[in-house]
C-alpha positions in Angstrom: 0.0 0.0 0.0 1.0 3.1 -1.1 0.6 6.9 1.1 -0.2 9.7 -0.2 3.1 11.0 -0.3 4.3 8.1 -2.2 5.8 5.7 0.6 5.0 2.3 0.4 3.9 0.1 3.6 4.5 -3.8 3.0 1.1 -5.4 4.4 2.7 -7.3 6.8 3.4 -3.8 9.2 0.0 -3.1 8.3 -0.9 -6.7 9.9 0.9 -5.9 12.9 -0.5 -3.0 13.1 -3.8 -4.0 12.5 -3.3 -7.1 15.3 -2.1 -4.1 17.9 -5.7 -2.1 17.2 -7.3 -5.6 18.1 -6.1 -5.9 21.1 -9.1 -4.7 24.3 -7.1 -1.6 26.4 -9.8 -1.8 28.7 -12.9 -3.8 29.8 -15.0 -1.0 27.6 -13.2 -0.6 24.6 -14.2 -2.0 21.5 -11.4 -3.1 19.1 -14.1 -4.9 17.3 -15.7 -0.9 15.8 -12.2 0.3 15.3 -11.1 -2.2 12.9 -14.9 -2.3 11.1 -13.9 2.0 10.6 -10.2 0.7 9.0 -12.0 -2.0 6.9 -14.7 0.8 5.0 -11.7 3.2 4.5 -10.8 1.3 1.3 -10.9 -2.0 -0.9 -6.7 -2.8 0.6 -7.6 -2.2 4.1 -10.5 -4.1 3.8 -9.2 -7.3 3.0 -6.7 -6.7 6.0 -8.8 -5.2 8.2 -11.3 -8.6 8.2 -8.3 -10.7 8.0 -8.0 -9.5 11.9 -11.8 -9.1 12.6 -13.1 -12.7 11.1 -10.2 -14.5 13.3 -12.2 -14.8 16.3 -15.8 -14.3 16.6 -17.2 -14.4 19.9 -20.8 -13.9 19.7 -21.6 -15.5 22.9 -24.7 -13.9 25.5 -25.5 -11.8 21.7 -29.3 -11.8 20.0 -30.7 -14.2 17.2 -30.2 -11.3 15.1 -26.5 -10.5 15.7 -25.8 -13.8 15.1 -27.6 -14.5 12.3 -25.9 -11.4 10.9 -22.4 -11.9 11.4 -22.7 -15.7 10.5 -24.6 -14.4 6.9 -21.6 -12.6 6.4 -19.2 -15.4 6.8 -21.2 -17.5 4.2 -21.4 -14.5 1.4 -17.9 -14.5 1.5 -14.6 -17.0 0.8 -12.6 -14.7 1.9 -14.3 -14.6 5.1 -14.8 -17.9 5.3 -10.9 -18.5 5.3 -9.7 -16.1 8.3 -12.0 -17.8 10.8 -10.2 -19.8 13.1 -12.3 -19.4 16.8 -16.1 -19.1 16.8 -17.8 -18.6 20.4 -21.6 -18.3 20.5 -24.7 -18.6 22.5 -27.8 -20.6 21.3 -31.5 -21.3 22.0 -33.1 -24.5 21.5 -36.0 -22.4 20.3 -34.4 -20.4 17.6 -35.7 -20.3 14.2 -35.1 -23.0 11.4 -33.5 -19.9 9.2 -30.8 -19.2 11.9 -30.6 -23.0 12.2 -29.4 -23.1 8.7 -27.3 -20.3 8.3 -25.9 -22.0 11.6 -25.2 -25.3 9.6 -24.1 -23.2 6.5 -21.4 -21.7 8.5 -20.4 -24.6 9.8 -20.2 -26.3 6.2 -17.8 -23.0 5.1 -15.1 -22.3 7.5 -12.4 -24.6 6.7 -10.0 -23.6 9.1 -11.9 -23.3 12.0 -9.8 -24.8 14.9 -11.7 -23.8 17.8 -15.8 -24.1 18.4 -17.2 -23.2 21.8 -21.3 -23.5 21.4 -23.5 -22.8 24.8 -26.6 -22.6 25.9 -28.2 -18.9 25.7 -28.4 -18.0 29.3 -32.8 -17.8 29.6 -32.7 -21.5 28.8 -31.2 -23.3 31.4 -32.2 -26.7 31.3 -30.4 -27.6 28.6 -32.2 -30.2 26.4 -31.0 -32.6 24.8 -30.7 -33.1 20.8 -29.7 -29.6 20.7 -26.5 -31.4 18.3 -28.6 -32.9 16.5 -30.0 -29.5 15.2 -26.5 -27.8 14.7 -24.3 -30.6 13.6 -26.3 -33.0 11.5 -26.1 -31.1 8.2 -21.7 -31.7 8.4 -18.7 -30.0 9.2 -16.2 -28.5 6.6 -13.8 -27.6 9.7 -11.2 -30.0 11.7 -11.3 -28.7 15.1 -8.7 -28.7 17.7 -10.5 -27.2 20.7 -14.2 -28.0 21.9 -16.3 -26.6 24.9 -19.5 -26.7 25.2 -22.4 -27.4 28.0 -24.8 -29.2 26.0 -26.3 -32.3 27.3 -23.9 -35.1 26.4 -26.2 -37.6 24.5 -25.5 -39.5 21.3 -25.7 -37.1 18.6 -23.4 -35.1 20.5 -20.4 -37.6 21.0 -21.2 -38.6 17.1 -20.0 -35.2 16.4 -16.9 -35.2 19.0 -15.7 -38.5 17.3 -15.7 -37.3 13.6 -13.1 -34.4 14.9 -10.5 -36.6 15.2 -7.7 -33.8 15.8 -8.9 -32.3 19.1 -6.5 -31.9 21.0 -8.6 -29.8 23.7 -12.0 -30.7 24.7 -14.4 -29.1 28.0 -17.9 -30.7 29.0 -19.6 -29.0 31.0 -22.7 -31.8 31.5 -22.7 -35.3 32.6 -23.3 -38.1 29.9 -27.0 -39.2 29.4 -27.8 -42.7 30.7 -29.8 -43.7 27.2 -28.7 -47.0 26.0 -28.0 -45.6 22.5 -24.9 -43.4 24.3 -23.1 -46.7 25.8 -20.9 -47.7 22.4 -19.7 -44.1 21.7 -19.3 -43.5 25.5 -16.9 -46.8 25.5 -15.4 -46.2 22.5 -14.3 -42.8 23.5 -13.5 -43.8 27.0 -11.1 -46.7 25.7 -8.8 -44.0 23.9 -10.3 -45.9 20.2 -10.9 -41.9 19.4 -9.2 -38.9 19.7 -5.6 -40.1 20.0 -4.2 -36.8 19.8 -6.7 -35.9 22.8 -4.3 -34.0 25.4 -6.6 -31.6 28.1 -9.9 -32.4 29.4 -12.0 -29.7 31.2 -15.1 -32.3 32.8 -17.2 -33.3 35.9 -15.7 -35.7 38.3 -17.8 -38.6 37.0 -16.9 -38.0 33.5 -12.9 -38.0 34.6 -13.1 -41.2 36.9 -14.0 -43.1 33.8 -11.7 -41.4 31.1 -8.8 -41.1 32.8 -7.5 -44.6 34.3 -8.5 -45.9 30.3 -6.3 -42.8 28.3 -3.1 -42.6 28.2 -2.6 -39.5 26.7 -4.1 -36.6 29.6 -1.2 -34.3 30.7 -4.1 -31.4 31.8 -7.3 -32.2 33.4 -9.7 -29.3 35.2 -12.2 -30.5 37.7 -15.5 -28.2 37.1 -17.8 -29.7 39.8 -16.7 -29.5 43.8 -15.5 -33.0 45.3 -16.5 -33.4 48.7 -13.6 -33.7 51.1 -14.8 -37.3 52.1 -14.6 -38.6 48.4 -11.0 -36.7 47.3 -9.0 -39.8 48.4 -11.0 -41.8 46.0 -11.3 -39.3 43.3 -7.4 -38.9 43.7 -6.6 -42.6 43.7 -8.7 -43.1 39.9 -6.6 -39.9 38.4 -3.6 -41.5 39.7 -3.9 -44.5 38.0 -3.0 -42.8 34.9 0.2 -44.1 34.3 0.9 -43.2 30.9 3.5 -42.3 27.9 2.1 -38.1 28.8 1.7 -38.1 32.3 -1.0 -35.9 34.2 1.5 -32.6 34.8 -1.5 -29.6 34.9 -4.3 -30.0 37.3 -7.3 -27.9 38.7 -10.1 -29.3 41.0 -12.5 -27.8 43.5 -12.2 -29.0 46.9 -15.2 -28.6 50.1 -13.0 -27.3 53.1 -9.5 -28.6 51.9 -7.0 -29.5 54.5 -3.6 -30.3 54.6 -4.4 -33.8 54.1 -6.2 -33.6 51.4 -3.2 -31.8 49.7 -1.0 -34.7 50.9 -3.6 -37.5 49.0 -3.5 -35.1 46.0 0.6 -35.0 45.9 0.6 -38.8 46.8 -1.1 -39.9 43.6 0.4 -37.1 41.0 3.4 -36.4 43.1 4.9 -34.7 39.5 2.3 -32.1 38.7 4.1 -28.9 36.9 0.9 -27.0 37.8 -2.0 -27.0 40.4 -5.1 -25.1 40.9 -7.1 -25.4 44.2 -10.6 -23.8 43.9 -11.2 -24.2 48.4 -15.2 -23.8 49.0 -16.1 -23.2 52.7 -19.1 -22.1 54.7 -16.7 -20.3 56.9 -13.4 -18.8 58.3 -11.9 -17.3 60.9 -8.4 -16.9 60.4 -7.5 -16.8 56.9 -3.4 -16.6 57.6 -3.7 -19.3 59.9 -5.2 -21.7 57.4 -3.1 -20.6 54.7 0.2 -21.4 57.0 -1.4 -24.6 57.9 -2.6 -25.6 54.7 1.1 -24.7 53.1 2.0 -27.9 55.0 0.0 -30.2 52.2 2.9 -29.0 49.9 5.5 -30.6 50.7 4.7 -33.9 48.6 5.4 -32.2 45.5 8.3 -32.7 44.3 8.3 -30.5 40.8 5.8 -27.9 41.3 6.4 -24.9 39.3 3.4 -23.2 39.2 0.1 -23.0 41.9 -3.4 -20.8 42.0 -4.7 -20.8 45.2 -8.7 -19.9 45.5 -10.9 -19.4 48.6 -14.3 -19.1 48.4 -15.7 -18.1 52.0 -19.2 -17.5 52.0 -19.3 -16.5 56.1 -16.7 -14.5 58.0 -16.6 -15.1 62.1 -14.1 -12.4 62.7 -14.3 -9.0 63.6 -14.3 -6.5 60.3 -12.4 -7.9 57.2 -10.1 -10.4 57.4 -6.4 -9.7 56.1 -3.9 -11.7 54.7 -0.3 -10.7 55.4 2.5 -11.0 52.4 4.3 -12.3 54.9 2.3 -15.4 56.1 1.9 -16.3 51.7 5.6 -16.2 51.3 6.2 -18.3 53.8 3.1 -20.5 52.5 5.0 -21.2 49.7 9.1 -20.9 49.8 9.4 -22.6 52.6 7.4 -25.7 51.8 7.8 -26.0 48.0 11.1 -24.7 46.8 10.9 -26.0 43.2 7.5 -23.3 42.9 9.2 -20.3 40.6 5.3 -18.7 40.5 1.7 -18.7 42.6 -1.3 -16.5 42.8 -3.7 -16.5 46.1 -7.0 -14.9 45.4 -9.8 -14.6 48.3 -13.2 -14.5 48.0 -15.3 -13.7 50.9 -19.1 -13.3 50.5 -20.5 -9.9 49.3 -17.0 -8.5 49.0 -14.5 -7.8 46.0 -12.0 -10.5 45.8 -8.2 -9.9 46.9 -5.7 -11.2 45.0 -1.8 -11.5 45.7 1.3 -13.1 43.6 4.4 -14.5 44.1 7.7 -14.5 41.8 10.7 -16.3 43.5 11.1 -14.5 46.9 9.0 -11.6 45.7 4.9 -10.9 46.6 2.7 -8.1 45.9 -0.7 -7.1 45.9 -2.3 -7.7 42.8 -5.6 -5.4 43.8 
């Protein structure tokens, strides 16, 4: 491209450019209206300018209408139809057979789509089933390598996670159905016959106690419901029976009122996780860098930990005012019982208040808030 003093600009500083300008500077900006301004300037800018907006659409907790729009848009056009890589959206199971359609066209057209998440709009909770059967039935031109969604996990839906036989990343939100037509492509998947490149799992606990001790390929795997303190020893015993060529090495679970044992069953089973993430869910507290110190003691059975996320969710308070949480008592928290950590966050989340977050860089903590 050419200025109007006669200096040429190669298009890839106009891509860099153009990928700076997409980039949020704050929770209220809207890179999305700053690149649609660059891409009416002219027919050049255009082309470059969608190149940045097409590459991730997220469209999710957005009308029928917006949806519909943006998704025409990607079907008029081969262009489009190219740049899309991520597609994030919200849907109803009451929307119309025309956004249906255009939903299935879409689908159909992007080629190199590599990452689909698909949930249920946010009025209708109940999530029914054969909502895949709708979206997915009419094929897929794409080969995806991450999946989410929170759709009910019933036969048409695993139909459609076993013909993408790249993912490499894939979250479920719902338990499987119990229908009898679900048990073959709930074994099949379970028995690692699928998805052999398969490598992060984001599901409930019953869904991870029978994937797991079958595949041999998990080296991440996030919790999403809480485990009860009196079933973690059990929980922990099926994840560590994973003994495979990728071992387990990131993991995040939710855990009712963890305690230093609990911490010690976790390291006993994956003793070599690089990263852990402890979501801690609690009625109540009273001395939040007492438990801290205390619970620091679960740490020592790690033996390579290089990164942790600590998060307390405390619904009552029995102290007087607002609790604190000294730098002091989270530095000793972690250097002194884990050595091999070179990074953890601590976040706090007491009912009705902001949370309160701190970090912690080799020897080094600060307040992040």
């Amino acid at each position: 491209m050419y200025t109007k003093y006669g200096r040429y600009i190669p298009s890839s500083v106009l891509m860099r450019i153009l990928n700076f300008v997409a980039i949020p500077r704050s929770s209220s900006h809207n890179p999305s209206a700053d690149l649609a301004r660059v891409a009416r300037s002219n027919n050049y800018m255009r082309c470059l300018a969608e190149a940045v907006l097409y590459r991730s659409i997220d469209l999710r907790n957005r009308s029928e209408t917006r949806l519909s729009r943006c998704l025409s848009s990607v079907v008029r056009s081969t262009r489009r139809q190219a740049v899309v890589e991520r597609l994030a959206f919200s849907y109803a199971p009451a929307t119309s057979q025309k956004l249906i359609n255009t939903i299935r066209l879409a689908f159909a057209a992007m080629v190199n789509l590599r990452d689909l998440e698909v949930y249920c709009a946010q009025d209708h909770p109940s999530r029914p089933s054969q909502i895949a059967t709708q979206l997915f039935s009419g094929g897929c031109g794409f080969r995806l390598e991450k999946f989410s969604t929170d759709f009910v996990v019933d036969s048409a839906l695993m139909v459609f996670i076993e013909s993408q036989r790249g993912l490499r990343h894939l979250k479920l939100t719902q338990n499987p159905t119990k229908s009898a037509s679900l048990v073959k492509h709930h074994d099949h998947f379970i028995q690692g016959m699928l998805l052999p490149n398969l490598r992060s799992v984001s599901c409930t606990v019953s869904f991870a106690l029978s994937l797991l001790p079958k595949r041999r390929s998990i080296y991440k795997l996030e919790i999403l419901d809480t485990v009860q303190k009196d079933h973690l020893a059990y929980v922990m015993a099926k994840i560590g029976d994973c003994r495979g060529v990728v071992p387990l090495r990131e993991l995040s679970i939710p855990v009712e009122e963890c305690t230093p044992e609990a911490l010690y069953n976790i390291a006993k089973y994956v003793p070599h996780l690089h990263s852990f993430t402890l979501h801690d869910v609690r009625l109540s507290l009273t001395d939040v860098p007492y438990h801290i110190a205390n619970l620091s003691r679960g740490l020592s059975g790690f033996d390579s930990l290089r990164f942790a996320d600590f998060t307390f969710y405390i619904s009552k308070m029995y102290s007087s005012g607002r609790v604190r949480c000294s730098e002091n008592s989270f530095c000793h928290f972690m250097i002194k019982q884990c050595p091999s950590l070179g990074k953890a966050d601590l976040t706090i989340q007491e009912h009705g208040m902001s949370p309160r977050r701190w970090s912690l860089t080799g020897s080094e903590c600060w307040r992040k808030n």
